[in-house]
Backbone bond lengths (Angstrom), bond angles and torsions (degrees), N, CA, C in turn:
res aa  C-N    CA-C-N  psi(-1)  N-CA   C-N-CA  omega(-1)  CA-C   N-CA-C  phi
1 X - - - 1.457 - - 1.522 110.40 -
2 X 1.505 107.66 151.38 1.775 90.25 174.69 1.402 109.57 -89.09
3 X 1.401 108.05 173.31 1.307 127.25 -177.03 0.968 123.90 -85.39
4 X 1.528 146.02 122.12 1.491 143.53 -166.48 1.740 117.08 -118.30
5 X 1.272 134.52 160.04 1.239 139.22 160.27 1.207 108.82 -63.80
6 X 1.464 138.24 96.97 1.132 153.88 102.71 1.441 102.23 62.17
7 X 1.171 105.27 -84.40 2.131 139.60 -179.90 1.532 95.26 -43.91
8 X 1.525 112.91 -55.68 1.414 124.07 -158.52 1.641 73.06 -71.89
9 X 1.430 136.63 -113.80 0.969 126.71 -168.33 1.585 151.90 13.53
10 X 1.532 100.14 -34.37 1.677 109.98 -178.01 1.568 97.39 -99.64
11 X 1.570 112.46 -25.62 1.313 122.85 -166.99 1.644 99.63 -67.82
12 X 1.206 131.82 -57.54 1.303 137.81 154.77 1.498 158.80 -68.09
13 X 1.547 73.47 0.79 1.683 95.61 -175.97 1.811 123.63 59.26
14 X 1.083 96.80 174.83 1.861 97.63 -159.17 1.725 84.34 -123.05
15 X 1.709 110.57 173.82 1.173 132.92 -167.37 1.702 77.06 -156.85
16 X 1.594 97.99 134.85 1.579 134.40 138.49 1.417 116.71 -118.98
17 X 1.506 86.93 129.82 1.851 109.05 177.66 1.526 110.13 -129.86
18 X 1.544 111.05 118.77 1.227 125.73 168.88 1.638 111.12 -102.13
19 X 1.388 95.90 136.28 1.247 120.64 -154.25 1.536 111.66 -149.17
20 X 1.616 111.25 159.48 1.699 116.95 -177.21 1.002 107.90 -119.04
21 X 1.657 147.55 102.00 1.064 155.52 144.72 1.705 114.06 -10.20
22 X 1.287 134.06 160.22 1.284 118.28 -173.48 1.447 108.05 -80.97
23 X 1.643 123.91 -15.28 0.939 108.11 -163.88 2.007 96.98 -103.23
24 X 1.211 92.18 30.76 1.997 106.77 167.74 1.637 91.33 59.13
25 X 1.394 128.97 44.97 1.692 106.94 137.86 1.135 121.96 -101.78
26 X 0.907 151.07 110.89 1.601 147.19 153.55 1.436 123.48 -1.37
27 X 0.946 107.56 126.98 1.364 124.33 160.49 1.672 154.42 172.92
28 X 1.038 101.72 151.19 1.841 130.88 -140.63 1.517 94.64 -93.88
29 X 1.214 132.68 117.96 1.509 163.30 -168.64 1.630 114.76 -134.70
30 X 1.180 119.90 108.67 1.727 134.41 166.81 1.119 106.11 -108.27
31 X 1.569 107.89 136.76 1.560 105.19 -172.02 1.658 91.23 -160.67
32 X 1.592 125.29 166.89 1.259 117.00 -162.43 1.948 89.48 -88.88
33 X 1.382 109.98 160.49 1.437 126.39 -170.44 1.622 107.67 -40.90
34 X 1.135 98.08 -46.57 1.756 119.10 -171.25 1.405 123.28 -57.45
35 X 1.657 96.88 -33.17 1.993 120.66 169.40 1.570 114.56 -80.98
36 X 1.706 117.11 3.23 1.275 105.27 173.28 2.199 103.00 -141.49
37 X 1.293 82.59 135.90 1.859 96.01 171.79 1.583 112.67 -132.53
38 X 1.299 97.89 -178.52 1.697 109.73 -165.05 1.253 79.93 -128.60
39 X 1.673 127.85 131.27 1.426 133.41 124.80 1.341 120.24 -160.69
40 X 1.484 95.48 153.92 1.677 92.93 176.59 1.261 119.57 74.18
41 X 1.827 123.24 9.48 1.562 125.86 172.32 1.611 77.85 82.35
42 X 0.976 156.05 23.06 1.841 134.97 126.24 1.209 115.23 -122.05
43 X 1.689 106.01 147.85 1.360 116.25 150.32 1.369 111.31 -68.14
44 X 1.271 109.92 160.73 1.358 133.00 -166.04 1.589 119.48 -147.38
45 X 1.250 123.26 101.38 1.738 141.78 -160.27 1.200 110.58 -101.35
46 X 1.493 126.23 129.85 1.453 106.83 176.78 1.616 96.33 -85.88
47 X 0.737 144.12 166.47 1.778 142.74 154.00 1.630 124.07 -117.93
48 X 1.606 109.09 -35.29 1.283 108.60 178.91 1.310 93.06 -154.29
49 X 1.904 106.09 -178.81 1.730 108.52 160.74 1.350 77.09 -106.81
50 X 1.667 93.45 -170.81 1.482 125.80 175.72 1.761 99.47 -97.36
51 X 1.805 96.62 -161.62 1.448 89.73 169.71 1.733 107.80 -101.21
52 X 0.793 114.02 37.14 1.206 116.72 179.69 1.771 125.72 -125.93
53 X 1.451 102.45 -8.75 1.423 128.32 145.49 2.076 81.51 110.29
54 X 1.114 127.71 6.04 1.463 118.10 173.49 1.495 106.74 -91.15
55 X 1.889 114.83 120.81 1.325 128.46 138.20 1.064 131.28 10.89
56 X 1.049 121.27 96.46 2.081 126.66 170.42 1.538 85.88 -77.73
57 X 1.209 106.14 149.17 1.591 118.98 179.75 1.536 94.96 -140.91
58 X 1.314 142.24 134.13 1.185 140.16 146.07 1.885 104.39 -94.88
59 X 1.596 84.75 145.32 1.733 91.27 173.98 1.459 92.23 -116.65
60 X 1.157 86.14 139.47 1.734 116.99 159.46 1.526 147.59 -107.87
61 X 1.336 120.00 61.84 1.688 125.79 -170.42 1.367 107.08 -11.36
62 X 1.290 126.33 139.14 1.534 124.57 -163.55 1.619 93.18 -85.02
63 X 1.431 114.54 -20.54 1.455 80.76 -165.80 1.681 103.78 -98.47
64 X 1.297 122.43 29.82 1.470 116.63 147.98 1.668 105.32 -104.68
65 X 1.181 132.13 52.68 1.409 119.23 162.06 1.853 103.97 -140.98
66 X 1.220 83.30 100.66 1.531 91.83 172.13 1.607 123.68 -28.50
67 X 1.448 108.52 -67.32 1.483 126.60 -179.82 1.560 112.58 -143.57
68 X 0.984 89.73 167.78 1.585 104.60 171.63 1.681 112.72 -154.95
69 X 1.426 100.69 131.17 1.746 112.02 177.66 1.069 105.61 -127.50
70 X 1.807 118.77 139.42 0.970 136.04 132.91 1.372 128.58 -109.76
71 X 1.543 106.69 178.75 1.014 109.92 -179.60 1.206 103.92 -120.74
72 X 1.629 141.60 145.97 1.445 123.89 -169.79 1.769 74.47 -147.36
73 X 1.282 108.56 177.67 1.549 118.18 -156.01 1.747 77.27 -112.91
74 X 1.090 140.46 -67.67 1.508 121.73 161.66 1.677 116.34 -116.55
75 X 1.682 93.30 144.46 1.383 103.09 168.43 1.172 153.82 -72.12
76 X 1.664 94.92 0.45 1.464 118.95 -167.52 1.613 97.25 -106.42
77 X 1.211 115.45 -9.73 1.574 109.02 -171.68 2.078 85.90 -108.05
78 X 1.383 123.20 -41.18 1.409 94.54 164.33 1.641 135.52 -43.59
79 X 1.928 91.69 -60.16 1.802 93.53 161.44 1.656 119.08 -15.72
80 X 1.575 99.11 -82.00 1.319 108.89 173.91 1.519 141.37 -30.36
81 X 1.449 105.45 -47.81 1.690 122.80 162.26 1.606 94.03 -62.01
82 X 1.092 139.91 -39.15 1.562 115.12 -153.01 1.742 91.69 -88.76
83 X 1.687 123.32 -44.26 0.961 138.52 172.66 1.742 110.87 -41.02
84 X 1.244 117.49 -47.30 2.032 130.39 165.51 1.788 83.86 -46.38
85 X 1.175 89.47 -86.13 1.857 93.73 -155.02 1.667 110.73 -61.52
86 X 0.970 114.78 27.15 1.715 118.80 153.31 1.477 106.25 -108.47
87 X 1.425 107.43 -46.46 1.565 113.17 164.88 1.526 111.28 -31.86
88 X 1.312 110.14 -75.72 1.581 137.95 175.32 1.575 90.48 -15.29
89 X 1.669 99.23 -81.88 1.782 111.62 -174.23 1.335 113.12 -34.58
90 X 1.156 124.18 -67.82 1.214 142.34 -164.64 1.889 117.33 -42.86
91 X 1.847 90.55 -55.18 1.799 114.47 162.27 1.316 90.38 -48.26
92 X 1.325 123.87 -91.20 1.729 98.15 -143.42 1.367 105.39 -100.83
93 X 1.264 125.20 45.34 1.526 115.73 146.69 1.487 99.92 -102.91
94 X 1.395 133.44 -4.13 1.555 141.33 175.47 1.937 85.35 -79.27
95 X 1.189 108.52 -70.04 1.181 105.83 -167.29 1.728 139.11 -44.09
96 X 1.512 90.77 -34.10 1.796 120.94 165.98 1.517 83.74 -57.49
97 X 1.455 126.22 -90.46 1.412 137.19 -147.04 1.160 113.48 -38.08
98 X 1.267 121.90 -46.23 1.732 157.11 -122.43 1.943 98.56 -117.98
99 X 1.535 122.96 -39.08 0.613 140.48 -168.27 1.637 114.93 56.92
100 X 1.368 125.93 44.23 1.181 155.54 -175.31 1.129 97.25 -70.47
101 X 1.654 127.33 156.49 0.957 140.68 163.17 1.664 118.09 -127.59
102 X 1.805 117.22 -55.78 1.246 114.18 162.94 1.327 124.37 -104.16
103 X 1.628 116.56 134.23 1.326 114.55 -174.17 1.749 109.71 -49.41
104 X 1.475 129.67 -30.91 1.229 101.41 -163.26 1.591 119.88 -81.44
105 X 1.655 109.03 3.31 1.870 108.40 179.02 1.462 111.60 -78.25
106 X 1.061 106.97 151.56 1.605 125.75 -166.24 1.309 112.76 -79.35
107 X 1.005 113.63 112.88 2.027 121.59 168.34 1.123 118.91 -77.22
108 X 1.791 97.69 108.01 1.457 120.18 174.13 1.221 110.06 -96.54
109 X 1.070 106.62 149.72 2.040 131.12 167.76 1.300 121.20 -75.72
110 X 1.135 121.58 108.70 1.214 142.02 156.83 1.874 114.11 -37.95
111 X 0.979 125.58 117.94 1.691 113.95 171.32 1.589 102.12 -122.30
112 X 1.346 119.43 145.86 1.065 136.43 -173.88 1.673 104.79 -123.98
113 X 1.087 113.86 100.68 1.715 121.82 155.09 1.680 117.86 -43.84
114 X 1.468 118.14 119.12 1.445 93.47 -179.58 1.540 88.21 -140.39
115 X 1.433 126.00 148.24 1.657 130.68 -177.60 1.144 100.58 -62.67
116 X 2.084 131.29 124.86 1.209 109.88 147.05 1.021 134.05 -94.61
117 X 1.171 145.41 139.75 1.584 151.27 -156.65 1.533 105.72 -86.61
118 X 1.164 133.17 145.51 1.422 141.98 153.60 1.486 116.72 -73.27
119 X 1.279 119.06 99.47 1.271 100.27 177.18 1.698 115.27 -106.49
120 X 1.097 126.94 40.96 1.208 139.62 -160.35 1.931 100.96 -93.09
């Protein structure tokens, strides 16, 4: 794993993720908050650089990781970050659909007239 400043560390809090290797042993990884994300159905770990100063990232299929803890200094401002980046999602998969270009134009509704039948 790489090595971090200490200071930086408490300042951001740490994440443990337990997890199953493919060959099914267990195992338990602490790393500072900043070395672990969620996307795409994996966690994602930094562990080392290279020699070239770029990020080793291991991915991890969520459904071999038992748990995951952090510690965040408040929980209501994590909520919130995860709550942004659903926001985030939400914007430009509206925007794909919508064929939008700038966030500040207004999303109107489409209505579709359709015959209803009596079936009585």
């Amino acid at each position: 794993m790489v090595q971090e400043d200490p200071e930086i560390e408490d300042e951001l809090g740490q994440a443990t993720i337990v997890y199953e290797e493919p060959d099914e042993e267990r195992v338990t990884e602490t790393v500072p908050n900043e070395h672990i994300a969620y996307f795409q159905d994996h966690w994602m770990l930094k562990t080392d650089e290279d020699d070239h100063g770029n990020d080793v990232v291991r991915r991890i299929p969520a459904q071999r990781v038992y748990y995951v803890e952090r510690s965040v200094e408040e929980f209501e401002e994590e909520v919130k970050t995860i709550r942004d980046q659903v926001q985030s999602v939400a914007d430009n998969l509206r925007s794909k659909l919508l064929g939008r270009g700038d966030d500040d134009e207004e999303v109107s509704s489409i209505e579709v007239e359709t015959e209803e039948r009596d079936n009585r």
